[in-house]
C-alpha positions in Angstrom: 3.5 12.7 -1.8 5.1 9.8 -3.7 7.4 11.1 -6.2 8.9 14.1 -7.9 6.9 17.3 -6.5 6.2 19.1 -9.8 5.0 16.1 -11.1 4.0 13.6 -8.7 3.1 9.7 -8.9 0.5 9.8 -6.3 -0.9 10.6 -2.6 -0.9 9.1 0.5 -2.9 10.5 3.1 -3.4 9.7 6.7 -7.2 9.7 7.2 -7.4 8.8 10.9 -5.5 7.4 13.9 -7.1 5.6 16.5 -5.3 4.1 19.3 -2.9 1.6 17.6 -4.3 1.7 14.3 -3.9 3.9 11.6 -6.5 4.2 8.5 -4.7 5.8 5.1 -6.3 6.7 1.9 -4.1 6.6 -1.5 -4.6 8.5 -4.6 -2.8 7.1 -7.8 -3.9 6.8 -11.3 -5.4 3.7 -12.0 -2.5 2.4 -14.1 -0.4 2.4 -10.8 -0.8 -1.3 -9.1 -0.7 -0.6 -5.4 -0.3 -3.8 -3.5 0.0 -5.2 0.3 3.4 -6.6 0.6 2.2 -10.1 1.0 0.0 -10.0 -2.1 2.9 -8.8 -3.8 5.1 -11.7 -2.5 2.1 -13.8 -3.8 2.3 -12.5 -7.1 6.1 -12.4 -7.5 6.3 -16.4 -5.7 3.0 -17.5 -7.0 1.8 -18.7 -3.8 0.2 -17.4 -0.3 2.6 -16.4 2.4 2.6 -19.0 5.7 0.4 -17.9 7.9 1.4 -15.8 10.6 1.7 -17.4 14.3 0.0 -16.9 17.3 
């Protein structure tokens, strides 16, 4: 739960782990933006990130 309890923001759940990887499902109203850190970055700089190395 994201936010106060009586009146929360939004959800995150864990939907499934397998091996290394895990697979989560959010629930916000759509007025909440929900973004990847690097897409944020990208908004906020106003280009991509560097690409990540080998």
């Amino acid at each position: 739960m994201i936010g106060d309890p009586d009146k929360p923001l939004g959800f995150v759940r864990v939907v499934d782990v397998s091996g290394d990887r895990v697979r989560l499902a959010f629930s916000f109203p759509r007025e909440v933006a929900i973004n990847r850190r690097e897409l944020a970055e990208e908004k906020k700089t106003g280009k991509p990130p560097p690409a990540p190395t080998p």
